[in-house]
TORMIDO-231500 format. One record per residue: x, y, z of N, C-alpha, C in turn. Coordinates in pm, 1 decimal. Last residue first. Example, Ala and Ser with C-alpha at 12.3 -4.5 7.8 and 13.67 -1.06 7.14 Angstrom:
{{1285.0, -225.0, 708.0}, {1367.0, -106.0, 714.0}, {1290.0, 3.0, 787.0}}
{{1319.0, -569.0, 780.0}, {1230.0, -450.0, 780.0}, {1320.0, -330.0, 780.0}}
END
This chain:
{{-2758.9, 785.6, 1348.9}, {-2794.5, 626.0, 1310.0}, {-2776.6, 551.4, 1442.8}}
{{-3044.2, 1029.7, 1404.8}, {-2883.1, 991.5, 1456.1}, {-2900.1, 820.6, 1362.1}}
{{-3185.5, 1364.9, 1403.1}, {-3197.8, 1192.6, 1371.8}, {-3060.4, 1136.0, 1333.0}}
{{-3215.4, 1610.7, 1413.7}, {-3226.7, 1470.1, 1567.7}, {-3232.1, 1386.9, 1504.3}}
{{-3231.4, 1772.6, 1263.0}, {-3345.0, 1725.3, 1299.8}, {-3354.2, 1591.4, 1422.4}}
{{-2950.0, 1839.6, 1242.8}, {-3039.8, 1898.6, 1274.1}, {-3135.4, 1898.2, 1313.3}}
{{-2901.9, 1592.8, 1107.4}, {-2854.8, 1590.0, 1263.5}, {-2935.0, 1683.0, 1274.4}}
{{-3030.3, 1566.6, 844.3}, {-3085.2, 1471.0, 987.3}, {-2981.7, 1492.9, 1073.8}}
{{-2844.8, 1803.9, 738.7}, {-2996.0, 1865.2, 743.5}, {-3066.3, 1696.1, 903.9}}
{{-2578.6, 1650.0, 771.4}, {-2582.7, 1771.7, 849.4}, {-2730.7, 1819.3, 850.6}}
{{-2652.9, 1473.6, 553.6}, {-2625.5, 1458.3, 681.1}, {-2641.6, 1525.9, 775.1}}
{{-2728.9, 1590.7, 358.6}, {-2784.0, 1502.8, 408.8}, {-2776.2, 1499.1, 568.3}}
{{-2491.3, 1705.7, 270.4}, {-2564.4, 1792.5, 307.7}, {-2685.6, 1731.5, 398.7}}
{{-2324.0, 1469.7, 218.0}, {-2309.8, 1565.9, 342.2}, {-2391.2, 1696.1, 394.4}}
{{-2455.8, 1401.0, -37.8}, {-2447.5, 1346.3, 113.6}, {-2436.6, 1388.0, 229.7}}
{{-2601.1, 1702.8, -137.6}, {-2530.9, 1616.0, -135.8}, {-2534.0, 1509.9, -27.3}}
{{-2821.3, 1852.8, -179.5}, {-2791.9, 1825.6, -287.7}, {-2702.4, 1720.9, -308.2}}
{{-3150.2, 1839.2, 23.0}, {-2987.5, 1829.5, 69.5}, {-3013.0, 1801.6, -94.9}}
{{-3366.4, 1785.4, 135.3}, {-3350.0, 1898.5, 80.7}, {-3217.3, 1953.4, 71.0}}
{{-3469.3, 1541.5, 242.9}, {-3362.3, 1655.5, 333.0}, {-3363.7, 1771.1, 279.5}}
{{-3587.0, 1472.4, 56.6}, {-3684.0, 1491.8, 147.7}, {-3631.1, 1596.3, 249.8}}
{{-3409.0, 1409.0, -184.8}, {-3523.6, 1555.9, -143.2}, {-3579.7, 1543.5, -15.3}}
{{-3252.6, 1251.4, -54.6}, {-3174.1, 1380.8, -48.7}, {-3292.5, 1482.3, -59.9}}
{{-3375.5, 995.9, -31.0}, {-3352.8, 1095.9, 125.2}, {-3321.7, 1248.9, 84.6}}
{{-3442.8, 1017.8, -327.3}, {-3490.5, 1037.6, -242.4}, {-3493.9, 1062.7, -82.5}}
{{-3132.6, 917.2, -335.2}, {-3197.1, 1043.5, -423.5}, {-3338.6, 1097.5, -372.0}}
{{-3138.7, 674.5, -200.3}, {-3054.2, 831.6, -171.5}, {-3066.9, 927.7, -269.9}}
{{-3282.6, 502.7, -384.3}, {-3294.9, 549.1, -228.9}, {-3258.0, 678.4, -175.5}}
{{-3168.1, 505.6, -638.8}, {-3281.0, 610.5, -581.1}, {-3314.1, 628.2, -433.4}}
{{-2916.9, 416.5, -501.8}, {-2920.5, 534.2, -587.2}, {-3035.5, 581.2, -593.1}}
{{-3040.8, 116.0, -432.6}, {-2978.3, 200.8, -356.9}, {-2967.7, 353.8, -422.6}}
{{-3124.5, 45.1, -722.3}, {-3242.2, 60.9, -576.6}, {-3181.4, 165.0, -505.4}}
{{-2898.5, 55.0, -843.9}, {-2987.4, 121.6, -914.1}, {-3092.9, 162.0, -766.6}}
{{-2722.3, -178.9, -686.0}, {-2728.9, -78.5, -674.3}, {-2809.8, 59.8, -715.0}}
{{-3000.9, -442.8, -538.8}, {-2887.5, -356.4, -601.4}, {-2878.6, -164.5, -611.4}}
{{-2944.6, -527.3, -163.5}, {-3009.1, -445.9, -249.8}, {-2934.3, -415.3, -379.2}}
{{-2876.8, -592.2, 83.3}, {-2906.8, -674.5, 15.4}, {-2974.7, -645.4, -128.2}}
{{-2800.1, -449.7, 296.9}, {-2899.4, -441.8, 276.1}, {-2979.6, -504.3, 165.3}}
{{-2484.8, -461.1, 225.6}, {-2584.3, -451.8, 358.0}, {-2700.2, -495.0, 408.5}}
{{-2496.9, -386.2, -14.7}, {-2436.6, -519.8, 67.7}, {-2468.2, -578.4, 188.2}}
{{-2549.1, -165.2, -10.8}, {-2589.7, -234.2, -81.5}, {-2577.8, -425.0, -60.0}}
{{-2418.5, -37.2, 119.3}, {-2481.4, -13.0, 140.0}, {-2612.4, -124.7, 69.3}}
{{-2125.1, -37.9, 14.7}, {-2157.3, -122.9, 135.3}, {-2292.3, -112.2, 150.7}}
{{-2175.1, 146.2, -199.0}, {-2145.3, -74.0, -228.9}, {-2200.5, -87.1, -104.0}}
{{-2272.3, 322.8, -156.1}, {-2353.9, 299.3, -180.8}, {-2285.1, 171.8, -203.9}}
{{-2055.0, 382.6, 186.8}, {-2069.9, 392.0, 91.1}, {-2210.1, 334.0, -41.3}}
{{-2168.4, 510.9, 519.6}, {-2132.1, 434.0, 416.1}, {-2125.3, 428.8, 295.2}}
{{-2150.4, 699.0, 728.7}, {-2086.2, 697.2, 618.8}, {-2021.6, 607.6, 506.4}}
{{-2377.8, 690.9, 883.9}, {-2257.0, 580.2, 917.1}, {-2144.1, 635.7, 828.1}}
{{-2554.3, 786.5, 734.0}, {-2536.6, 856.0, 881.2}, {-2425.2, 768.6, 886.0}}
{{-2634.6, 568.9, 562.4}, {-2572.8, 711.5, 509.1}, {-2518.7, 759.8, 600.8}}
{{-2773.7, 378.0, 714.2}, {-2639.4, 356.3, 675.2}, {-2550.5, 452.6, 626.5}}
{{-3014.4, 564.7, 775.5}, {-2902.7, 521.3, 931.7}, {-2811.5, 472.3, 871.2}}
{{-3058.3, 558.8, 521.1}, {-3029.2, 676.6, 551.0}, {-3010.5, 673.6, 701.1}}
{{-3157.8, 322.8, 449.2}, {-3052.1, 347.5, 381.9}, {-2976.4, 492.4, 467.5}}
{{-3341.7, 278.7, 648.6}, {-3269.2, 191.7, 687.5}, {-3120.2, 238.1, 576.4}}
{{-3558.5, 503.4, 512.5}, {-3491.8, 523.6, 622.4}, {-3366.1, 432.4, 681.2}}
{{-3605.7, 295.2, 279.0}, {-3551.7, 444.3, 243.9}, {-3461.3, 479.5, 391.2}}
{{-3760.9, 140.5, 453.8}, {-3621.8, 63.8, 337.0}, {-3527.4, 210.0, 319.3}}
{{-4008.0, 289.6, 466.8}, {-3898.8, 187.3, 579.2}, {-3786.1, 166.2, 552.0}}
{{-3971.8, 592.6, 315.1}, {-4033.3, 480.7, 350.1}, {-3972.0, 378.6, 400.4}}
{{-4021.4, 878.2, 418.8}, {-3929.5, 801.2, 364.5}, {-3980.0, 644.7, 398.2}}
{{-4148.3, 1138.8, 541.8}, {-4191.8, 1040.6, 421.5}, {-4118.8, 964.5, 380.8}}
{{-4055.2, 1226.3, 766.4}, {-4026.5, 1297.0, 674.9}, {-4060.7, 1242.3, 552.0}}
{{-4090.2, 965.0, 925.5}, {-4187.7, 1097.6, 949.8}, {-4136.7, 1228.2, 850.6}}
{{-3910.5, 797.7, 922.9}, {-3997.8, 812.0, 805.1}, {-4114.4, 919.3, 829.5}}
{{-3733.5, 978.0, 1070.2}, {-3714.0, 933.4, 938.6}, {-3803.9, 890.5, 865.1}}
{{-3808.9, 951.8, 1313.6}, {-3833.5, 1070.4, 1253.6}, {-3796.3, 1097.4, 1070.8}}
{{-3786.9, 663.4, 1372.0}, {-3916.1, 727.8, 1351.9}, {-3856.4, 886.7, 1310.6}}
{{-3456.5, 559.0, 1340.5}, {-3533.3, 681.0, 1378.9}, {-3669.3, 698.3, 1311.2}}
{{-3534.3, 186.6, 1246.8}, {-3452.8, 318.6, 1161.9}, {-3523.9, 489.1, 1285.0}}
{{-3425.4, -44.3, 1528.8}, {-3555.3, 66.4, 1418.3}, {-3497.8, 149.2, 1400.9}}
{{-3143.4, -201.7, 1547.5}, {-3264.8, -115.9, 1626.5}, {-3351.1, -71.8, 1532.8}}
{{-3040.2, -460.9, 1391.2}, {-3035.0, -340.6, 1392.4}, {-3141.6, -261.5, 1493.6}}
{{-3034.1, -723.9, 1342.8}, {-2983.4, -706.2, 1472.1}, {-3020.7, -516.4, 1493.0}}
{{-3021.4, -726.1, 1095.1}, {-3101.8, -808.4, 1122.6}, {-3110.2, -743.9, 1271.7}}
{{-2741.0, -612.6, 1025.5}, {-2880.4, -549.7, 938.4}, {-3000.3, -630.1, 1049.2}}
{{-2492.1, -631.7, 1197.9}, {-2557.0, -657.5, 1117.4}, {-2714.8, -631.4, 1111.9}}
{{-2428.8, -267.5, 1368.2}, {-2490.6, -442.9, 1382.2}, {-2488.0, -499.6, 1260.7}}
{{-2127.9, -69.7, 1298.2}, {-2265.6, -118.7, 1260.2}, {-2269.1, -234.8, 1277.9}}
{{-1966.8, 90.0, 1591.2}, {-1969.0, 25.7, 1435.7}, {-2153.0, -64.8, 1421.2}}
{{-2163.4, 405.4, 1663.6}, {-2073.0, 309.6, 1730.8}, {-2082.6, 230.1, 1577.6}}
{{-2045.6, 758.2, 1557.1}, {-2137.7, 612.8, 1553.5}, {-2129.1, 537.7, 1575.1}}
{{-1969.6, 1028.9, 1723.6}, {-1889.0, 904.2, 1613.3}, {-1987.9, 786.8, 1649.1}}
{{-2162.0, 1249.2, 1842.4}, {-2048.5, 1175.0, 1888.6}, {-2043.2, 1081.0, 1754.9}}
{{-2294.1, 1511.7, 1675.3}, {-2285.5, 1434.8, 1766.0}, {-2168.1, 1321.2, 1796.1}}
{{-2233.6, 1693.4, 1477.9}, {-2309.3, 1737.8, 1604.5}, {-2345.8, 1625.9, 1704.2}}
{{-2119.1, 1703.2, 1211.5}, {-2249.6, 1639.1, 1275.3}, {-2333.7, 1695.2, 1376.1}}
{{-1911.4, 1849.0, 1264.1}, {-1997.9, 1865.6, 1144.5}, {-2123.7, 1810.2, 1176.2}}
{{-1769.6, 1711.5, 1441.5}, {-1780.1, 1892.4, 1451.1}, {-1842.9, 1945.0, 1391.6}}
{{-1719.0, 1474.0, 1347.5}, {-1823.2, 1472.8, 1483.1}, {-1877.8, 1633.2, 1487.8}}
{{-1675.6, 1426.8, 1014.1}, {-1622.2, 1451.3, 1146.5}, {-1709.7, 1497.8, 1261.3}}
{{-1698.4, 1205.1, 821.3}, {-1741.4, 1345.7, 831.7}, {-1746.5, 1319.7, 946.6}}
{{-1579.2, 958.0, 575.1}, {-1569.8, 1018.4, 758.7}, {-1615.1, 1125.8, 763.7}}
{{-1723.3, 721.3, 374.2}, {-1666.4, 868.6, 374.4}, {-1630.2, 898.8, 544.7}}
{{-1614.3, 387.0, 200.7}, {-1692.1, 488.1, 323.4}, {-1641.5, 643.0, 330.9}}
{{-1444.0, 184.6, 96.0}, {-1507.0, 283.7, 20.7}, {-1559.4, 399.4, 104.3}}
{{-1205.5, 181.1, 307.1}, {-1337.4, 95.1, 285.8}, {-1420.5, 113.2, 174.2}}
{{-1060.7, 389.1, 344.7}, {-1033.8, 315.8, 260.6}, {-1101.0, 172.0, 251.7}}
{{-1221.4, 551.1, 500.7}, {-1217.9, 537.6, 374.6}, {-1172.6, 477.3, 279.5}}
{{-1213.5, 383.1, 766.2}, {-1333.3, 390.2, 672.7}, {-1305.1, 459.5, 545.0}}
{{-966.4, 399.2, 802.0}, {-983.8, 268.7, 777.1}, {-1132.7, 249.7, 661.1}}
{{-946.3, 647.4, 860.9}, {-897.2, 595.5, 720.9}, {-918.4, 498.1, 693.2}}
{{-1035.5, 675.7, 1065.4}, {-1109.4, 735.0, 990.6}, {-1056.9, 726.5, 854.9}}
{{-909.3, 510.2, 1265.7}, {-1018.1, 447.6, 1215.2}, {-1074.5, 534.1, 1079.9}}
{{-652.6, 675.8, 1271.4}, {-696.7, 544.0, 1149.2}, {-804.1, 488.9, 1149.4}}
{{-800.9, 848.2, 1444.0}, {-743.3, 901.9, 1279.1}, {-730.3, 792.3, 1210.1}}
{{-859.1, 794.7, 1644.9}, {-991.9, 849.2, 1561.1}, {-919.7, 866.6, 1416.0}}
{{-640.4, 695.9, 1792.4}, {-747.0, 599.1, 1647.1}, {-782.2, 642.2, 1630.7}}
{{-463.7, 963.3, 1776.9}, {-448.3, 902.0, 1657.6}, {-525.4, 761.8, 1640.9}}
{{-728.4, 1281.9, 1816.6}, {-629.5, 1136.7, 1859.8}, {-624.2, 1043.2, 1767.4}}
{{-767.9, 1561.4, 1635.4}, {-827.7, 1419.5, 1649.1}, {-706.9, 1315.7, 1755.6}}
{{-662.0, 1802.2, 1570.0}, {-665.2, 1782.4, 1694.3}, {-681.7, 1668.9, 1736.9}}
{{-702.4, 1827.7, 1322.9}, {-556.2, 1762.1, 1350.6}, {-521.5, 1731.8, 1500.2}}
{{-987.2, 1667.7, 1159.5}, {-864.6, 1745.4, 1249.7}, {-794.1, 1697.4, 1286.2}}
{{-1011.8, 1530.9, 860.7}, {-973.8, 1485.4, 1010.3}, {-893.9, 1600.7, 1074.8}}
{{-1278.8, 1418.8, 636.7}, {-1226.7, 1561.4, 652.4}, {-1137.6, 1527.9, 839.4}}
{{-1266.1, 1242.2, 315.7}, {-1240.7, 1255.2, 473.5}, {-1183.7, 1371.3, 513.3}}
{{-1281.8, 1291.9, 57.4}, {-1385.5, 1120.8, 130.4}, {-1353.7, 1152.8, 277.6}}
{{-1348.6, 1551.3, -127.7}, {-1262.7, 1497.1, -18.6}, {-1372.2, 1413.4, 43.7}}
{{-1469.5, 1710.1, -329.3}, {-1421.0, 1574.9, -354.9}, {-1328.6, 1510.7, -254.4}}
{{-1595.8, 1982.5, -264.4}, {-1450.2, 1949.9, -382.8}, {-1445.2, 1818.4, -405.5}}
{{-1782.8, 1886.8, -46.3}, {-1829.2, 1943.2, -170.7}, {-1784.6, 1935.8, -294.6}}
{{-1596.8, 1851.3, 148.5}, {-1649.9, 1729.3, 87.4}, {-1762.3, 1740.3, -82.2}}
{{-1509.3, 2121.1, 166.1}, {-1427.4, 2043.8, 120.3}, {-1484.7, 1886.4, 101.4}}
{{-1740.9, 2267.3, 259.6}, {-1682.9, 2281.4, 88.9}, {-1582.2, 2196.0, 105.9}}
{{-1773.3, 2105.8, 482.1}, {-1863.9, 2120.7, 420.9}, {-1819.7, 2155.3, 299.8}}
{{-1508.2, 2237.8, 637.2}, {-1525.6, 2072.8, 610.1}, {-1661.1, 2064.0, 530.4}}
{{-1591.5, 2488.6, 648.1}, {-1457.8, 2454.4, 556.1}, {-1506.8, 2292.5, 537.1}}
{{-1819.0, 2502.5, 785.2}, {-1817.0, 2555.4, 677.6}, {-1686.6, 2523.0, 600.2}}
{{-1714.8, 2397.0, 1046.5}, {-1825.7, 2311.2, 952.9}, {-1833.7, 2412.8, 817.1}}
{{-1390.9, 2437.2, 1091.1}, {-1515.3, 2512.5, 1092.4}, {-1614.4, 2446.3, 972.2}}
{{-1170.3, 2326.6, 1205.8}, {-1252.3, 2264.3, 1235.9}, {-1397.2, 2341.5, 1195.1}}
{{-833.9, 2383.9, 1108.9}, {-957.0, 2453.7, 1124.9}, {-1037.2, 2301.8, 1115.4}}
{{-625.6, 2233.1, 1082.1}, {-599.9, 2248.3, 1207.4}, {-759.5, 2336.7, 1245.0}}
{{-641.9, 1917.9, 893.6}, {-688.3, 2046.5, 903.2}, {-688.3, 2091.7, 1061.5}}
{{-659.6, 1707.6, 607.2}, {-653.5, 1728.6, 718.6}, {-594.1, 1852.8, 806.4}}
{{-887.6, 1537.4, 367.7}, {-796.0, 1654.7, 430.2}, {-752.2, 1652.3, 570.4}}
{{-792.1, 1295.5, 141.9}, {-867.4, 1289.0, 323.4}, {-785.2, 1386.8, 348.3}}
{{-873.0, 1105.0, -187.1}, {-822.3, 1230.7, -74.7}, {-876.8, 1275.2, 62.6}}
{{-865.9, 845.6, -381.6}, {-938.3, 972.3, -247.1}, {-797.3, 1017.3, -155.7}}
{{-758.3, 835.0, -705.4}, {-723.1, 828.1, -555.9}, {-831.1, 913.3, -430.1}}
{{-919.5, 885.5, -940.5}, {-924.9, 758.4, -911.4}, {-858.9, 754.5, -714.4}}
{{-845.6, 1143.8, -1033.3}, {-969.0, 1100.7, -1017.9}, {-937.3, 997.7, -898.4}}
{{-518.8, 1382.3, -1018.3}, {-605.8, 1169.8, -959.1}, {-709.3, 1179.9, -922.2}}
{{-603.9, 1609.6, -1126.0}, {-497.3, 1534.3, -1203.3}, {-534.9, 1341.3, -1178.9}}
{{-832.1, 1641.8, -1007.0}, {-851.9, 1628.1, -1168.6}, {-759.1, 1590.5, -1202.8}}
{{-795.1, 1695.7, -777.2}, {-898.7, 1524.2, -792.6}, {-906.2, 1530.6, -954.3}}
{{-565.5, 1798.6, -718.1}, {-535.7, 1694.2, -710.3}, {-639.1, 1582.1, -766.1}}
{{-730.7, 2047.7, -773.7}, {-616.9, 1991.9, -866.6}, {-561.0, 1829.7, -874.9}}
{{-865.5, 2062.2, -533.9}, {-923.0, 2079.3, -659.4}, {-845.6, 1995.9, -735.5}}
{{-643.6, 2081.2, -326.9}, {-809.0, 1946.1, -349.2}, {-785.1, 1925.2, -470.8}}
{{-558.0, 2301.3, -395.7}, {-494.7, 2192.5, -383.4}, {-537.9, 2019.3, -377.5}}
{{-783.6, 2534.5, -401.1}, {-683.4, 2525.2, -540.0}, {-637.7, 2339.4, -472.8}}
{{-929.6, 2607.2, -178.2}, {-915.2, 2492.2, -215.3}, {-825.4, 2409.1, -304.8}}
{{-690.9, 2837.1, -58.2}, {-861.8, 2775.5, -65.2}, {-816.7, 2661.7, -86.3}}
{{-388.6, 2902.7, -254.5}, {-524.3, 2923.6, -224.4}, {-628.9, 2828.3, -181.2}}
{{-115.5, 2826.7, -204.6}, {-192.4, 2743.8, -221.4}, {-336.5, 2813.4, -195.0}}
{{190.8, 2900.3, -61.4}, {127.9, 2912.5, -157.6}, {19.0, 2850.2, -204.3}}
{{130.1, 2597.0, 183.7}, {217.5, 2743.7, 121.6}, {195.1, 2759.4, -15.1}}
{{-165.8, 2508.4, 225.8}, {8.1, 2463.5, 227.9}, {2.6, 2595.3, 171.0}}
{{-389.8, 2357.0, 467.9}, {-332.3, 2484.1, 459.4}, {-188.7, 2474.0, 391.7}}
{{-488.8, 2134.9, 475.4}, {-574.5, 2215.8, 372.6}, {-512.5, 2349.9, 385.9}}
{{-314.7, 1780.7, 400.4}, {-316.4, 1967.4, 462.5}, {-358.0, 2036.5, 427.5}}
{{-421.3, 1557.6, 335.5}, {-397.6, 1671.1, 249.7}, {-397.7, 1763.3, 349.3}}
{{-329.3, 1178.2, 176.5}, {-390.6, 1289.5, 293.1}, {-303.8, 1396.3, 293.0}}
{{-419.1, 1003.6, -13.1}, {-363.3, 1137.6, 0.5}, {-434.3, 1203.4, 88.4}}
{{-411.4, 656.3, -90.5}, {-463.7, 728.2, -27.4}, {-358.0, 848.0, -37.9}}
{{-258.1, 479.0, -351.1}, {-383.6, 418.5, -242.5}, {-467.5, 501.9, -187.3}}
{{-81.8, 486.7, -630.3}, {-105.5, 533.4, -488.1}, {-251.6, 516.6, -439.4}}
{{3.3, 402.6, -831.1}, {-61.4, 259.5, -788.8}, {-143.5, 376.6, -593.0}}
{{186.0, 630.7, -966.6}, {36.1, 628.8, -981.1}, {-51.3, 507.4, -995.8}}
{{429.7, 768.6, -857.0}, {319.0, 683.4, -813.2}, {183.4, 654.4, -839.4}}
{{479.2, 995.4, -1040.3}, {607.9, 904.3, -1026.2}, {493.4, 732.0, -962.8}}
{{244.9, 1136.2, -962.6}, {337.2, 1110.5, -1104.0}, {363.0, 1009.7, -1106.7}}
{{266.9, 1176.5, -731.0}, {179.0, 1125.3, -738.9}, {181.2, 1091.2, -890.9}}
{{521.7, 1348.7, -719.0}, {545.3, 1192.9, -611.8}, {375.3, 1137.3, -696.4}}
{{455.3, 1583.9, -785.2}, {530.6, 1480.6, -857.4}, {560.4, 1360.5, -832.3}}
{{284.4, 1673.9, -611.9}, {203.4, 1624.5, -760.7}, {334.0, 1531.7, -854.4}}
{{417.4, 1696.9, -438.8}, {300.5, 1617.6, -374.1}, {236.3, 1565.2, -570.6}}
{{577.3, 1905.1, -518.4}, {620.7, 1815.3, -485.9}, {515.6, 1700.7, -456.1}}
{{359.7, 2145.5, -472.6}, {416.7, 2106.4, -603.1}, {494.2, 1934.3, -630.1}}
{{300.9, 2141.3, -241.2}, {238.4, 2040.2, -319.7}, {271.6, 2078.1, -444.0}}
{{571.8, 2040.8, 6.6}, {520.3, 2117.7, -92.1}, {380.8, 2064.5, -159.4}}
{{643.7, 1808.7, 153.4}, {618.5, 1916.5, 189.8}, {600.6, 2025.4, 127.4}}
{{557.4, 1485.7, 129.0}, {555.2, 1607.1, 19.3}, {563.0, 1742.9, 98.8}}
{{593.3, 1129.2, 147.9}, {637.9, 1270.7, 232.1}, {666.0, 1340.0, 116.6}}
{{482.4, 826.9, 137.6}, {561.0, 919.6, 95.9}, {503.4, 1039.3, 118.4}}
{{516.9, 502.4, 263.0}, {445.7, 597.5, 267.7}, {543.9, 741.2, 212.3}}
{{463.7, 150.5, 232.4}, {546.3, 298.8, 137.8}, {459.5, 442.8, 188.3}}
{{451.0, -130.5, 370.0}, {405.2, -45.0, 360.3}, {525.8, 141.4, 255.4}}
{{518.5, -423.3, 200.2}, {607.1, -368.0, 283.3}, {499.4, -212.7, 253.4}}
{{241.9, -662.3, 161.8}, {342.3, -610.8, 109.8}, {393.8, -488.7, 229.7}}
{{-36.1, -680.1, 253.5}, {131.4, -800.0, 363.5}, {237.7, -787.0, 272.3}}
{{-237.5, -460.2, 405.2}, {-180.6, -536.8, 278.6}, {-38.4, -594.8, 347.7}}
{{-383.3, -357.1, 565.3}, {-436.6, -388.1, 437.4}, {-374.1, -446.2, 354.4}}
{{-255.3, -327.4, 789.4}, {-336.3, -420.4, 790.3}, {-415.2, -429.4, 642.2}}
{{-21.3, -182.6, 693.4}, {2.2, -313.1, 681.0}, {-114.8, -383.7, 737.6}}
{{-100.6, 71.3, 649.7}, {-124.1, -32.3, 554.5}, {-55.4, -162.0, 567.7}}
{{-199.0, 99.1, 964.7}, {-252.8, 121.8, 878.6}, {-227.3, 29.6, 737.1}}
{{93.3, 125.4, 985.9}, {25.2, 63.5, 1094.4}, {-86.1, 7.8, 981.4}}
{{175.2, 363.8, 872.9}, {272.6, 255.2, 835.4}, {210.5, 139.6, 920.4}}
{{4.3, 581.2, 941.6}, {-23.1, 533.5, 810.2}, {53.1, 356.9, 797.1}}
{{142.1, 580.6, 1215.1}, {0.7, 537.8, 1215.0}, {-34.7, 505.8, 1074.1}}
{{414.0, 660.1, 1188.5}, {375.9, 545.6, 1205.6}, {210.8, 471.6, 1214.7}}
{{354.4, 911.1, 1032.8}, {410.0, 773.1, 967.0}, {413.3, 674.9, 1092.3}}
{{307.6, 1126.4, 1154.1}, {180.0, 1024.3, 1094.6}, {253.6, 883.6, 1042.2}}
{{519.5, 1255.8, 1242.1}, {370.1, 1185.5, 1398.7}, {309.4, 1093.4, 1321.3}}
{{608.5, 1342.9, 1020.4}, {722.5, 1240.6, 1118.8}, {596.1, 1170.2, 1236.3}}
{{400.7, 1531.2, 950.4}, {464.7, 1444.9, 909.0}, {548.9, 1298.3, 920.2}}
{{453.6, 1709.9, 1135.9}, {299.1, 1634.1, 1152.3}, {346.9, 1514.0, 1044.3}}
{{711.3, 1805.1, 1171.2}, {616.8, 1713.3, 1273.9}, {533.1, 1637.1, 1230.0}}
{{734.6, 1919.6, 869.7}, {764.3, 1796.4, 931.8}, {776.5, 1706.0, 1061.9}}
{{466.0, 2054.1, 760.8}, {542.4, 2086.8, 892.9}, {640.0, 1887.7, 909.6}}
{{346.2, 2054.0, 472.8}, {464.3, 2160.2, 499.1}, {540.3, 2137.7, 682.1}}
{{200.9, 1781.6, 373.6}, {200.7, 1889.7, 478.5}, {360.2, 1917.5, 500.8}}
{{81.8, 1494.6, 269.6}, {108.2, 1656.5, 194.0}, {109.4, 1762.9, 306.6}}
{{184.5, 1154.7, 178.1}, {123.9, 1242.2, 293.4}, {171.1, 1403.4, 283.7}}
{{33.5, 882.8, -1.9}, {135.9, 1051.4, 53.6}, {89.2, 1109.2, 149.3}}
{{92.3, 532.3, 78.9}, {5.6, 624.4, 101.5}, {122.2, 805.8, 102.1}}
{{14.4, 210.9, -67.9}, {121.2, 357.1, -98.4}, {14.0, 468.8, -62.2}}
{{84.4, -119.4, 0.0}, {0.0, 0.0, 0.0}, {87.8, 124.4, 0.0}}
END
């Protein structure tokens, strides 16, 4: 597994390699590679030179680097890699445009380091992480199997969603992806896709994360 890692401070740098180097060796029983960009000019040539790379986790503050410019660039040069910012701001308005750009994980830097591999673990699950500061409530405990599950929040289908609809949208709250979701729930994927096209009007959300953030508002937790 080949993971970069894009931040100008070589603390945060030197703190993460052993948790990334932890990390891909439970995914893989090849010798973990993790590579160090303290530029992101440099971050685009390592992703050149690497293009089997696994994961990019992204300092949303680098030198020279407007806003978002560094997301941005990175998801048009690598579609195919997710990107997981990571960020000494915690303001639901930054982590909100940055899942907006195409980031699967938004992790302060304040986080302790399992909240940080679990939150890679889930993306590199397919799964997204949206961070507790965005939500408004505590991190979801891991998911029962489907059978075992409690009832979807009554306030879920009290927004018209219908049983199946709501059971997709306590897996959305999880940050699951539409495979796992599907897998889950035993469903193909076409089903799943309107499912969540329909939570999204009922939320009145355009995206997942908008999703999300409109049922915390409303108290509805997975």
């Amino acid at each position: 597994m080949k993971i970069l890692v894009v931040d100008d401070h070589d603390l945060v740098r030197a703190g993460l390699r052993p948790v990334l180097e932890q990390l891909a060796r439970e995914a893989s029983s090849e010798e973990p590679l993790v590579l160090e960009a303290p530029t992101f000019s440099r971050a685009v040539e390592l992703a050149n030179e690497n293009p089997d790379l696994d994961l990019i986790l992204l300092d949303f503050r680098m030198p020279n680097v407007i806003g978002f410019a560094a997301l941005v660039d990175l998801q048009e040069r690598f579609p195919e890699v997710p990107v997981v910012i990571m960020s000494g701001d915690d303001d639901p308005d930054i982590v909100r445009a940055a899942f907006e750009r195409g980031a699967l994980g938004f992790i302060p830097k304040s986080s302790a380091m399992p909240v940080i591999l679990n939150a890679l673990r889930l993306v590199l699950s397919g799964g997204t992480y949206v961070p507790r500061e965005i939500i408004g409530s505590a991190a979801p405990p891991a998911a029962a199997p489907l059978e075992r599950r409690p009832t979807s929040d009554p306030r879920a289908t009290g927004l018209g969603l219908t049983p199946r609809q709501a059971d997709v949208l306590t897996l959305l709250l999880e940050g699951k992806s539409n495979k796992v979701i599907c897998r889950e729930l035993s469903l193909a994927e076409g089903t799943v896709k309107n499912h969540v096209a329909a939570i999204l009007k009922a939320l009145n959300a355009s995206n997942r994360v908008e999703a999300v953030i409109a049922a915390a508002r409303l108290g509805i937790k997975s």
